[in-house]
C-alpha positions as CSV (number, residue, x, y, z in Angstrom):
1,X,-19.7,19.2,5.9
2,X,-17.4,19.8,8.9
3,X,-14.1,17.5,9.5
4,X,-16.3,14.7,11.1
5,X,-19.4,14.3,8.7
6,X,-16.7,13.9,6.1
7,X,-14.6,11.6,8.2
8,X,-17.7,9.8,8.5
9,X,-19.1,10.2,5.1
10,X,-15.9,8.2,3.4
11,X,-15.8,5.9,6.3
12,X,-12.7,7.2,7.8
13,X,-13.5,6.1,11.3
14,X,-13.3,2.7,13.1
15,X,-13.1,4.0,16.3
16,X,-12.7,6.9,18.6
17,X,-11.7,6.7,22.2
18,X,-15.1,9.4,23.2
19,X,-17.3,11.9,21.4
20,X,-15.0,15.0,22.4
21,X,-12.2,13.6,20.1
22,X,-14.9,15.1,17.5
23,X,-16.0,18.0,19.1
24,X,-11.9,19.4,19.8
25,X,-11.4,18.2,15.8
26,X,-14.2,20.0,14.5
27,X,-13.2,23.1,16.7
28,X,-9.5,22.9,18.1
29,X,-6.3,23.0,16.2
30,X,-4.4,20.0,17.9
31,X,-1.1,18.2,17.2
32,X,-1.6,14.0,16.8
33,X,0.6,11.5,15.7
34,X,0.6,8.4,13.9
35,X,3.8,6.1,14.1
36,X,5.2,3.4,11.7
37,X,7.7,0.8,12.4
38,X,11.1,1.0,10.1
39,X,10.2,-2.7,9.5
40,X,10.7,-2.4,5.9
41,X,12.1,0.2,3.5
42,X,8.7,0.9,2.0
43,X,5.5,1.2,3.0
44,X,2.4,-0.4,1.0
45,X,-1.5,0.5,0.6
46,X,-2.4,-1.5,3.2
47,X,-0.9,1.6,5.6
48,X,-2.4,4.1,3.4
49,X,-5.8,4.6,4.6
50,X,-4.2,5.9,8.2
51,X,-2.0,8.1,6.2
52,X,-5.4,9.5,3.8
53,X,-6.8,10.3,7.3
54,X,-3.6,12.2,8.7
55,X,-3.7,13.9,5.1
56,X,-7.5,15.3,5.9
57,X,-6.5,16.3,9.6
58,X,-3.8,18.3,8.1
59,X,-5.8,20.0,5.6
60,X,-8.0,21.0,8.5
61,X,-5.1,22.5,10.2
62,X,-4.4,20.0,13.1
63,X,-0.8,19.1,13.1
64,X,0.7,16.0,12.4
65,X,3.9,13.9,14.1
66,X,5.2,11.3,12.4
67,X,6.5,9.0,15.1
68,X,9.6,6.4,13.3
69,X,9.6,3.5,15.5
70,X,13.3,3.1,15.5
71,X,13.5,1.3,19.0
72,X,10.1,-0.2,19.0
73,X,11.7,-1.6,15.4
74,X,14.1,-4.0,17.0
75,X,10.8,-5.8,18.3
76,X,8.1,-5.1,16.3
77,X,4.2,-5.2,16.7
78,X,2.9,-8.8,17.8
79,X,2.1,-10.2,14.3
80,X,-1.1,-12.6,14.5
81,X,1.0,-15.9,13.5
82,X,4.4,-15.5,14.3
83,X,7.5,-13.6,15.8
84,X,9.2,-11.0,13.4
85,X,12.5,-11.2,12.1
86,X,15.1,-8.8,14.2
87,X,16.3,-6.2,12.3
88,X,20.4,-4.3,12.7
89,X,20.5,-0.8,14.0
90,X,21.6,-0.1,10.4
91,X,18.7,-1.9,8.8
92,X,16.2,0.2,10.8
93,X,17.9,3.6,10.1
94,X,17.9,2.6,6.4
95,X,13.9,1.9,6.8
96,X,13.6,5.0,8.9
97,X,15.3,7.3,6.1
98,X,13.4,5.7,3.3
99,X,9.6,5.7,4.7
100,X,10.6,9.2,6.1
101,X,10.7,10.5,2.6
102,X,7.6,8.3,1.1
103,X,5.7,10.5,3.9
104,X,6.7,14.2,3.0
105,X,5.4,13.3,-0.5
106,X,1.7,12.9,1.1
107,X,1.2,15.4,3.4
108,X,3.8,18.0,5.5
109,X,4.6,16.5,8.8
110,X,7.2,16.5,11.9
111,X,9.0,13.5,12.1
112,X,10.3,12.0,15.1
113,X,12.0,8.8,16.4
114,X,11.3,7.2,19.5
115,X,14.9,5.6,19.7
116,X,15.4,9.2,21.0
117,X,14.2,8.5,24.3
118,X,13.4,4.8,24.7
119,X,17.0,4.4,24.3
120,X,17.9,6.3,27.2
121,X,15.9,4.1,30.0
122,X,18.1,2.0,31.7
123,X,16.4,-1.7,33.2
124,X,15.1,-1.0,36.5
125,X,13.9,2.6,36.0
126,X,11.8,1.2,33.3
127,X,10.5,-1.7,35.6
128,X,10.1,0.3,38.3
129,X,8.3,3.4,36.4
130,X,6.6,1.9,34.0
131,X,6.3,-1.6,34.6
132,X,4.3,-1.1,38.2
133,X,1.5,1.0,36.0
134,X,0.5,-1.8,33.6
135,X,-1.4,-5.0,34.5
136,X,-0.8,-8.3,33.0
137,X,-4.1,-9.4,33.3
138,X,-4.8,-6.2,31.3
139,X,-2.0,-6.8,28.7
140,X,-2.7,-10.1,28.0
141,X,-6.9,-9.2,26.8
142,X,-5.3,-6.8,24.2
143,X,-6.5,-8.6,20.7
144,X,-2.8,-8.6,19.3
145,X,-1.8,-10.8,22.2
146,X,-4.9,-12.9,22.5
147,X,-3.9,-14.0,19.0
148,X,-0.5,-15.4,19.8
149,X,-1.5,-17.2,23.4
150,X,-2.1,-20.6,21.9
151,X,1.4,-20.7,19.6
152,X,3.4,-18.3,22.1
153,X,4.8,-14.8,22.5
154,X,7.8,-13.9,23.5
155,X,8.7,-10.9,26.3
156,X,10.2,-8.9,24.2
157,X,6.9,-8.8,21.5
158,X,4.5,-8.6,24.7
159,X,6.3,-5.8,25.8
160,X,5.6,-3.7,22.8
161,X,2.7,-2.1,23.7
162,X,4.2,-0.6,27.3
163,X,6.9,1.1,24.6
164,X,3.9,2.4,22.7
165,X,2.6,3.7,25.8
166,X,5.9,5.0,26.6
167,X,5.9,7.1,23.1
168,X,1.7,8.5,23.9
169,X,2.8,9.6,27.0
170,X,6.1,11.5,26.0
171,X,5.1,13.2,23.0
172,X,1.7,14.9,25.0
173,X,4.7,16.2,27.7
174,X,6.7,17.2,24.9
175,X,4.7,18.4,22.3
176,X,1.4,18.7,23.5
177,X,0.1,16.3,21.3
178,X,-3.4,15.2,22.5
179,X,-4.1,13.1,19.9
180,X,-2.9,9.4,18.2
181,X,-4.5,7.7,15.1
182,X,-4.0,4.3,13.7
183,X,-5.3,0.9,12.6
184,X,-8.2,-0.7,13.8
185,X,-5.3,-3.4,14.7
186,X,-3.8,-0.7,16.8
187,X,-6.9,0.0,19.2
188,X,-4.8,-1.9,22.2
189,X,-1.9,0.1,21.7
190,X,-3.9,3.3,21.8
191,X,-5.3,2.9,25.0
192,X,-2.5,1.8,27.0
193,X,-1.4,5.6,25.8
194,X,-4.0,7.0,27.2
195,X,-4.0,4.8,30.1
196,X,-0.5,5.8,31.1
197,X,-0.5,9.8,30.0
198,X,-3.6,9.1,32.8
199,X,-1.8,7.7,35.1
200,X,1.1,9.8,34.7
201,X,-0.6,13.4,34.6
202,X,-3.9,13.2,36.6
203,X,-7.0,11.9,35.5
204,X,-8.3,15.4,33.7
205,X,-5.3,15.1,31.7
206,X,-6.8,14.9,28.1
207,X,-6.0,12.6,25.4
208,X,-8.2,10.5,22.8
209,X,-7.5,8.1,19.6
210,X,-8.8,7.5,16.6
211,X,-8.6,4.4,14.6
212,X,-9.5,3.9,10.6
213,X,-10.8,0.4,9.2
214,X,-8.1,-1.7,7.8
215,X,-7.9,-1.6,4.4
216,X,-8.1,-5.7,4.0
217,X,-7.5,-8.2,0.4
218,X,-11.1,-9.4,-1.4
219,X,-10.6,-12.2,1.2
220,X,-10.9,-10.3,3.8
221,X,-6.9,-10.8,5.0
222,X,-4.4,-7.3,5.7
223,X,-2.1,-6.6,3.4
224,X,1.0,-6.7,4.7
225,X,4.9,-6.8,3.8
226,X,5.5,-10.9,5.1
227,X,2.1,-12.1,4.0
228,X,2.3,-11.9,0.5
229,X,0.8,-9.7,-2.1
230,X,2.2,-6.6,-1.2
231,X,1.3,-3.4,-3.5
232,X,4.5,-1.4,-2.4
233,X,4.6,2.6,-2.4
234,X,8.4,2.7,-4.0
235,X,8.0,2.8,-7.8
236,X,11.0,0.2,-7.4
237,X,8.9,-2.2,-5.4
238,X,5.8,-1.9,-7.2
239,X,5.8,0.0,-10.9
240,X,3.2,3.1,-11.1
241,X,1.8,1.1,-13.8
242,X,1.5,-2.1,-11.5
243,X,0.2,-0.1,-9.5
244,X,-2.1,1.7,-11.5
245,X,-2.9,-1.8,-12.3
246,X,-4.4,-2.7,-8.8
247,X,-6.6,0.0,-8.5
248,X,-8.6,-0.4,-11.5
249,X,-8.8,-3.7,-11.3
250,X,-10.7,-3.2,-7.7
251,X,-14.0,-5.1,-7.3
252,X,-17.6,-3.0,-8.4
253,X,-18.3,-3.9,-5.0
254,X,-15.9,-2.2,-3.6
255,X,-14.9,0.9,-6.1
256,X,-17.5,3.4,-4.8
257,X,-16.5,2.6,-0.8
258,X,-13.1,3.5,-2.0
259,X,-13.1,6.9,-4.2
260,X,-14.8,8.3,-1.1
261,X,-12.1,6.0,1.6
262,X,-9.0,7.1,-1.0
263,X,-9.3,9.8,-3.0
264,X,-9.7,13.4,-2.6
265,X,-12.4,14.0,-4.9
266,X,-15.7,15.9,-3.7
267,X,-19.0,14.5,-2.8
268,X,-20.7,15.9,-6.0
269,X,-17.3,14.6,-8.1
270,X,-18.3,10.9,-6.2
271,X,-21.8,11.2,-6.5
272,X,-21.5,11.6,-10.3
273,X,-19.2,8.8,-10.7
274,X,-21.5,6.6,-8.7
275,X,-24.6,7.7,-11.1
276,X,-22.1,6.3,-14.3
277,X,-20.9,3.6,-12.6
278,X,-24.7,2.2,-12.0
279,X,-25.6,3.1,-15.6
280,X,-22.4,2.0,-17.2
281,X,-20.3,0.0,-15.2
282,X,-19.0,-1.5,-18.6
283,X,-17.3,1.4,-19.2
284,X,-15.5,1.0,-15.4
285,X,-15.4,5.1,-15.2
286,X,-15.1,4.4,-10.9
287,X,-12.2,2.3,-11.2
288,X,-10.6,4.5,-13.9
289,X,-11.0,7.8,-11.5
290,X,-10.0,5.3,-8.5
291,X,-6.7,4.4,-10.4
292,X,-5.7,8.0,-11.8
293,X,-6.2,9.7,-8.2
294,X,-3.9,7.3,-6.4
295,X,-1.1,6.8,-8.6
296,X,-1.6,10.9,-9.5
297,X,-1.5,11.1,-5.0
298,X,2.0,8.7,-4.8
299,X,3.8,9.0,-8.1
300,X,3.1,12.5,-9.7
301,X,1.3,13.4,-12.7
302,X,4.7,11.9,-14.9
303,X,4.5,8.5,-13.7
304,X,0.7,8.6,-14.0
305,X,0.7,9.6,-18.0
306,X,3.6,6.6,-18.4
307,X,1.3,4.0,-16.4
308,X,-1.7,5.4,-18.9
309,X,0.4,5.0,-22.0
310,X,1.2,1.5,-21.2
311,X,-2.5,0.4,-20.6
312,X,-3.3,2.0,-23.0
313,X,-0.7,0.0,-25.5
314,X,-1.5,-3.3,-23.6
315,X,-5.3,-3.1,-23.8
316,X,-5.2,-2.1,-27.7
317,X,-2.4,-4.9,-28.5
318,X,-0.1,-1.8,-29.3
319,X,2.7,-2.4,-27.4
320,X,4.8,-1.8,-31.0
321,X,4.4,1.8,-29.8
322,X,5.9,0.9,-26.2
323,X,9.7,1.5,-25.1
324,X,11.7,-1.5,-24.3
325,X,11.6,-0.4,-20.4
326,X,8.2,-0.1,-20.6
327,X,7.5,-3.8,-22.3
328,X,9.9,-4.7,-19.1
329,X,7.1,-3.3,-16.6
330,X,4.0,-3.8,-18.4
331,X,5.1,-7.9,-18.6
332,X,7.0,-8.0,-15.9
333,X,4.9,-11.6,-14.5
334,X,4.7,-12.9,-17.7
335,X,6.9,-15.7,-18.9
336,X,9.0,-14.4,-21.3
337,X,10.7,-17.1,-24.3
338,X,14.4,-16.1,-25.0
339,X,15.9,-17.1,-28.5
340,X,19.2,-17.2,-29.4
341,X,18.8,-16.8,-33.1
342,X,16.0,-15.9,-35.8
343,X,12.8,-18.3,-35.8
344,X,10.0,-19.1,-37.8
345,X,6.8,-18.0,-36.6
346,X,4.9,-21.4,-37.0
347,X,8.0,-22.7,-34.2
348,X,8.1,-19.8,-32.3
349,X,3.6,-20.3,-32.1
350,X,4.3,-24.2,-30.5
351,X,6.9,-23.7,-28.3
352,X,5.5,-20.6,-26.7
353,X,1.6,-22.7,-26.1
354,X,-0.1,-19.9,-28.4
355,X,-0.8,-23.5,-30.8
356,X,-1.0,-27.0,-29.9
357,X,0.7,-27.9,-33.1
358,X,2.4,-26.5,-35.9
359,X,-0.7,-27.8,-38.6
360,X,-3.0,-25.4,-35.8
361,X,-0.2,-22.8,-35.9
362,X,-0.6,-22.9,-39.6
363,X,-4.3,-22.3,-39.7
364,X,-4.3,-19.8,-37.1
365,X,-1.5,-17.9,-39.7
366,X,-3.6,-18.4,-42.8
367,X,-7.0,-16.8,-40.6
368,X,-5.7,-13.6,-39.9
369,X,-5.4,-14.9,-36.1
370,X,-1.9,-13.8,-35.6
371,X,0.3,-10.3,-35.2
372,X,3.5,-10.0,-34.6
373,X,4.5,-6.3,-32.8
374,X,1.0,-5.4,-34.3
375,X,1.6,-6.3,-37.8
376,X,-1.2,-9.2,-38.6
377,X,1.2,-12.3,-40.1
378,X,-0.4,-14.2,-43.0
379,X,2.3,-15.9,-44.3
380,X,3.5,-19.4,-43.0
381,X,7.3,-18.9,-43.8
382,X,7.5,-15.6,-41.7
383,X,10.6,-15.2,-39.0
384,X,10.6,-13.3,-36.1
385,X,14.1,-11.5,-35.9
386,X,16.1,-9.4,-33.6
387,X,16.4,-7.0,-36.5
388,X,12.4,-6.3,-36.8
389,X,12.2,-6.5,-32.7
390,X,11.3,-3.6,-30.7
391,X,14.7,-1.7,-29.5
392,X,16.0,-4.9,-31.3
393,X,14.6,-6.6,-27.8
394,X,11.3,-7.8,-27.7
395,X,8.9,-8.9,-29.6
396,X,5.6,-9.4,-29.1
397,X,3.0,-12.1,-30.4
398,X,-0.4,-12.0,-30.1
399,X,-3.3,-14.6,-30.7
400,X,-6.8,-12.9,-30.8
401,X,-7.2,-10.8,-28.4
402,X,-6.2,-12.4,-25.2
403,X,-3.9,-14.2,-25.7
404,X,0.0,-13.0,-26.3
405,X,4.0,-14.4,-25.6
406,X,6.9,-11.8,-25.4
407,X,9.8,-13.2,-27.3
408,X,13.2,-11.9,-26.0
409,X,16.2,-11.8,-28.5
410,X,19.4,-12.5,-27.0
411,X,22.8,-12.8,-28.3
């Protein structure tokens, strides 16, 4: 397969601005760009699927340019409900730096920052530039305003997309970059570039955009960093092993569509999964591969072999064999009961909900229903002490197989 058939074969492509974006990809090296807002200090999965396709254009040899929006920043892209919070010059250059570094780690790129130049138009050459090129009948159709119309949008948010024009248009004089990719979300944004690198250099000027499907919750809603439900890139945001966690717990529906959106496996590598998955999809050997590529791609083979050990420990009922760091992430939603002294087990069953009442607690003891650190407990008088707890920490009950409390000794 060329660059396109495979683009099109893990449904890569949302949209492209005319068929002779393919043709120059499939047979020109060109330099594109793909820009993020320092709105946060981390970027999530719901900005990875544009990132996996800058990844594949660079494997191919076009060049990327990683555009930090640290003047577009102080606005920030039209959300659909509300205005964004404004951010401090130092804020956005702490975001710049950090999502700077989160990119190097997927794929080699230029980076530059369009508080270079924005910053350096006064008022009324902007207005009388730039302003006289865009419509505001033409502004006002683009789907990220039509969104906010009914409960308002402010100047300064509407005025985003003539900055992201602004940033097309400079880096094709500056770098000859011919090229911008994005969100479907982002379609607006990309042709008011090309409208103004038009206007700007003559109608033959070339230029064409390329935008990926949004990588959207089972609901259907984007992921995003005000929303809710975030999966974060920074291991300090999100663990590898949380975030291990949300790729193998991805839909059947939905696993397939993403090894080939995701991951970097082949088409043969896909096809066989798919064959295992339809035979077996018990044995969820899609979402396992799913879950091993991406948090191999983000957090390196080390994190990857400690998010493994972990489920691994948590699925068996192990976690005896778990560090008292890694107890921390692998329950770090859970409620966690903190006691102050030693406790008897049938106590310790009742106040944590694992039995109704302490004649249930009993029987659940005397059946062989109940481990502590993953020593089965038959006897009724048993205590659960900081001297047998894990690290002298945790320790972990378990009913069944389902159903568990982490006990945490403190002084």
């Amino acid at each position: 397969m060329n660059l396109i058939e495979d683009l099109k074969y893990r449904g890569l492509i949302y949209n492209v601005t005319d068929e002779s974006v393919y043709e120059k990809l499939n047979n020109d090296k060109l330099t594109f760009y793909l820009g993020t807002d320092p709105t946060g200090d981390s970027l999530h999965v719901g900005h990875l699927l544009v990132f996996i396709l800058a990844k594949r254009l660079e494997k191919y040899g076009h060049h990327p340019v990683l555009l930090i929006g640290g003047a577009t920043g102080f606005i920030g892209d039209p959300k659909p409900t509300a205005e964004r919070k404004m951010l401090t010059k130092e804020e956005i250059d702490n975001n710049a730096q950090k999502l700077y570094a989160q990119v190097k780690t997927l794929f080699n790129c230029e980076m530059v920052n369009n508080y270079d130049w924005i910053s350096k138009l006064d008022l009324i050459s902007f207005l009388r530039k730039y302003g006289k090129l865009f419509n505001v009948n033409y502004m006002i159709n683009k789907e990220t305003v039509k969104s906010r119309l009914d409960t308002g949008i402010s100047y300064t948010e509407f005025s985003y997309q003539i900055l992201q024009a602004l940033d097309f248009e400079h880096l094709f004089k500056e770098k000859n970059c011919t090229l911008q990719i994005g969100g479907q979300d982002q379609w607006g944004n990309i042709t008011s570039g090309l409208e103004l690198i038009r206007k700007l250099n003559g109608v033959d000027a070339w230029a064409g955009g390329i935008t990926a499907p949004l990588f959207t919750k089972s609901d259907g809603t984007k992921f995003g960093k005000t929303e809710g439900g975030a999966v974060w890139l920074d291991p300090l945001k999100t663990s590898p092993y949380s975030f291990y966690q949300f790729w193998i717990n991805t839909p059947d529906s939905d696993v397939i569509k993403e090894l080939k959106q995701f991951t970097f496996l082949t088409k043969e590598e896909i096809d066989e999964l798919e064959l295992s998955f339809n035979a077996e999809p018990e044995k969820r050997l899609a979402q396992k591969a799913l879950a091993k590529e991406m948090t191999l791609m983000i957090h390196g083979e080390e994190s990857l072999n400690e998010a493994l050990k972990i489920t691994d420990a948590v699925f068996k009922g192990d976690v005896s064999s778990l560090s008292k760091d890694e107890i921390e992430v692998a329950f770090k939603e859970d409620k966690v009961t903190i006691i102050k002294e030693d406790e008897n087990i049938i106590d310790l069953l009742v106040e944590t909900n694992l039995a109704p009442s302490k004649s249930e607690a009993r029987k659940l003891i005397q059946g062989g229903g109940i481990s502590v650190n993953n020593v089965k407990v038959t006897d009724i008088s048993f205590v659960v002490s900081k001297e047998n707890a894990i690290e002298k920490t945790y320790s972990f009950i378990k009913k069944g197989k389902k159903n568990h409390a982490l006990i945490k000794h403190e002084e």
